[in-house]
Structure formats: structure tokens, C-alpha cells
C-alpha positions as CSV (number, residue, x, y, z in Angstrom):
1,X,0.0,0.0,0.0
2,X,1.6,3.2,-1.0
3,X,2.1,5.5,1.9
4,X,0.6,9.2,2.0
5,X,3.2,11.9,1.0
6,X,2.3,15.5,1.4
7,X,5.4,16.7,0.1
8,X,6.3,17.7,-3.6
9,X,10.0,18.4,-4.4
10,X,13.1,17.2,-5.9
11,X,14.6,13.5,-5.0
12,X,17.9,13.3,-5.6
13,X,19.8,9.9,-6.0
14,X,22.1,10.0,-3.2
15,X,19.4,10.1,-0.9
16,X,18.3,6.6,-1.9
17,X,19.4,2.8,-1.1
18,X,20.5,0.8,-4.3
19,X,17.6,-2.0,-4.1
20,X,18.2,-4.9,-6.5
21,X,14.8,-6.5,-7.2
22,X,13.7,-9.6,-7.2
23,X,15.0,-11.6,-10.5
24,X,18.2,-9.1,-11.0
25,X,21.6,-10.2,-10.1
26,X,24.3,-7.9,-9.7
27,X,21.8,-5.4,-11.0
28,X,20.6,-2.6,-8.8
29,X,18.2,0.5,-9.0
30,X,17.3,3.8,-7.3
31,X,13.4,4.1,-7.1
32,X,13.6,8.0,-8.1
33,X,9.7,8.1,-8.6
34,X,6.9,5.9,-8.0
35,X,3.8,5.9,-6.0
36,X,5.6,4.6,-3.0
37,X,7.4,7.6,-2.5
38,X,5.6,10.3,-4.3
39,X,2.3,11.9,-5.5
40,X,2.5,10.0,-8.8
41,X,-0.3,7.4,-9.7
42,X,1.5,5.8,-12.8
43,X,4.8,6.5,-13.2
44,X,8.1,4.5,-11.6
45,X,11.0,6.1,-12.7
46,X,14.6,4.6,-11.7
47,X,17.8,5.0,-12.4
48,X,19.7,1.3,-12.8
49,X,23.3,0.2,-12.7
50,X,24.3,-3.0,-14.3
51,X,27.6,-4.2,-13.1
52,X,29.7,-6.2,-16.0
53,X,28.5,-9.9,-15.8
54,X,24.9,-8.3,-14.3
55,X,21.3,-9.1,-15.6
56,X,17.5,-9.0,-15.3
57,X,16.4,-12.6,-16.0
58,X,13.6,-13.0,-19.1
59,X,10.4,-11.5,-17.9
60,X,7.1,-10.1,-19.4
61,X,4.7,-7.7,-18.0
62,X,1.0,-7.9,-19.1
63,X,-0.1,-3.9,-19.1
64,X,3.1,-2.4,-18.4
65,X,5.4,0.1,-21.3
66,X,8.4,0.8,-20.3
67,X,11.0,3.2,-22.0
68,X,14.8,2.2,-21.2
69,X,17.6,5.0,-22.2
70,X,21.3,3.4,-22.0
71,X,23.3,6.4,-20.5
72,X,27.0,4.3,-20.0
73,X,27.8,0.8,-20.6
74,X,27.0,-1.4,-23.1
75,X,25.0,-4.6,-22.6
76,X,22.4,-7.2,-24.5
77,X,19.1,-6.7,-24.7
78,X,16.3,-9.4,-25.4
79,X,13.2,-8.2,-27.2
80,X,11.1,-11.8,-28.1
81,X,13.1,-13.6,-29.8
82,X,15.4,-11.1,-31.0
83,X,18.8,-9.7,-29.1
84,X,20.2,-6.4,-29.5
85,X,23.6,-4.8,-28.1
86,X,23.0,-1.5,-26.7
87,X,25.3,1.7,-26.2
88,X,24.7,5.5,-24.8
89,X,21.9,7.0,-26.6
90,X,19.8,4.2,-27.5
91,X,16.3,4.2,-26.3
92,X,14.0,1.2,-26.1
93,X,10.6,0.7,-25.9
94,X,8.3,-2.7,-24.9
95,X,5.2,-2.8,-25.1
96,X,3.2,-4.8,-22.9
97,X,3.3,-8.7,-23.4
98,X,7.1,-9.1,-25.0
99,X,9.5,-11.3,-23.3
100,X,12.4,-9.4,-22.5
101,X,15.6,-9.0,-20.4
102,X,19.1,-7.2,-20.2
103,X,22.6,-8.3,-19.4
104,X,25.8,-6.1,-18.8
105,X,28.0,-7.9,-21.3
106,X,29.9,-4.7,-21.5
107,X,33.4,-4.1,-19.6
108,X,32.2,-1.1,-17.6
109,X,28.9,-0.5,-15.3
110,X,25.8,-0.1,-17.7
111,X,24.1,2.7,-16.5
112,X,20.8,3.4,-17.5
113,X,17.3,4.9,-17.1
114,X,14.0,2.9,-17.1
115,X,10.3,4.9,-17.4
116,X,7.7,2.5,-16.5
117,X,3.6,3.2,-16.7
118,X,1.3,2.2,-15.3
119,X,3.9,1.5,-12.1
120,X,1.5,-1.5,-10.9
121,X,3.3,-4.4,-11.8
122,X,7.2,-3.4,-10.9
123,X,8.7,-4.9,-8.2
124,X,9.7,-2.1,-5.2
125,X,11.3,-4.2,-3.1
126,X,14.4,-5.4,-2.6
127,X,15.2,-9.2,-2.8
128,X,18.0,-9.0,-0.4
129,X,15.7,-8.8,2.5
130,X,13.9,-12.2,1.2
131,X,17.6,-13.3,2.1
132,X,17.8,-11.5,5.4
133,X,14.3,-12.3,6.2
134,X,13.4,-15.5,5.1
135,X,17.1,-17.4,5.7
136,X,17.3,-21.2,4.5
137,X,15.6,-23.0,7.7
138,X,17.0,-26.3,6.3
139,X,20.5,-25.6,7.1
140,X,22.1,-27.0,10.1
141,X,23.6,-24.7,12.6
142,X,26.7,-23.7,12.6
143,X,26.7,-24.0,8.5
């Protein structure tokens, strides 16, 4: 449930965690703008970092658009069936319903902007605290 916020102004990036959702691995964003944090009822807007060997495994969003804009790096990007390398200044767009993903298969961090609307079906949390909260209960102690 998205809490109340009263307040309108600027976020700026340092003020925020990295989060890495769930499904990303070595891949890490700052929530700018979502309804979680601000007075927005569609948008999420974050700014990700890819380090090299990170990726967001193969997903698909039913009513979700996003908008990526590669900023640094260079990395893979899955669109269907199709892949695509992708460099500073490219701008993608998916549509709802395509199968798609991105790796860092680049040498340096890929750094890059993601527009998302409506900002229903993105994943706000962080799956680290699955790990901190929810630790293997099979494992012997002392393991």
C-alpha cells in the first residue's frame, strides 16, 4: 500500500538505497519516482546500474510500457526472440506482453534509465531482505 506523502520536491539519487529487485543479479536500482514515495499514480522512474557480468532474467509484464535509455555501458538486450547490443543514446521501448531482459555484457557498469507506466506491476522491493528475512531453515547450525 503506498504511503501518503504530502510533500512535492526534488529526489535526488544519493538520498536513496541501491535496491536490486527480485529476479536481478548484480543489478541494482534507485526508485527515483513511484507511487511509494511520491504523488505520482502511474509513473516509476529509476535510475539502474548493471555491473559487467549483471542481468534481469527473461520477464514479461501484461499492461506495463516501459522506456529504457542506456546512459553508459554497453550490454544485451532481449526483445522476443530477437537480441540487440545496446550503447549510450539508444532508447527502447516494450510494449506490454514481450519477453524481454538485459545483461551487462559490457566491460564497464551499464548505466541506465527505465520509465515505467502504469507502475502497478514493478517490483519495489528489494530481494535481499527475502535473504535477510526469510534465511534457508533447512540448514544445520553452525553451517
Amino acid at each position: 500500500m503506498p504511503k501518503e506523502v504530502d510533500e512535492v520536491r526534488p529526489v535526488r539519487a544519493e538520498e536513496l538505497v541501491w535496491v536490486e529487485p527480485p529476479q536481478h543479479h548484480e543489478a541494482y536500482s534507485k526508485l527515483l519516482v513511484n507511487p511509494d514515495n511520491s504523488r505520482t499514480r502511474y509513473f516509476d522512474f529509476r535510475l539502474s546500474l548493471y555491473q559487467p557480468r549483471g542481468y534481469a532474467e527473461n520477464h514479461v509484464h501484461e499492461e506495463a510500457e516501459h522506456v529504457y535509455y542506456i546512459l553508459k555501458g554497453r550490454g544485451l538486450m532481449r526483445l522476443g526472440e530477437r537480441q540487440y547490443v545496446v550503447e549510450p543514446h539508444t532508447a527502447i521501448f516494450i510494449p506490454p506482453g514481450v519477453v524481454h531482459s538485459l545483461a551487462n555484457t559490457g566491460l564497464e557498469d551499464l548505466l541506465f534509465i527505465v520509465v515505467t507506466v502504469p507502475a502497478g506491476e514493478l517490483e519495489r522491493r528489494d530481494r535481499r531482505e527475502d535473504e535477510i528475512n526469510h534465511p534457508d531453515e533447512s540448514a544445520s547450525p553452525g553451517v
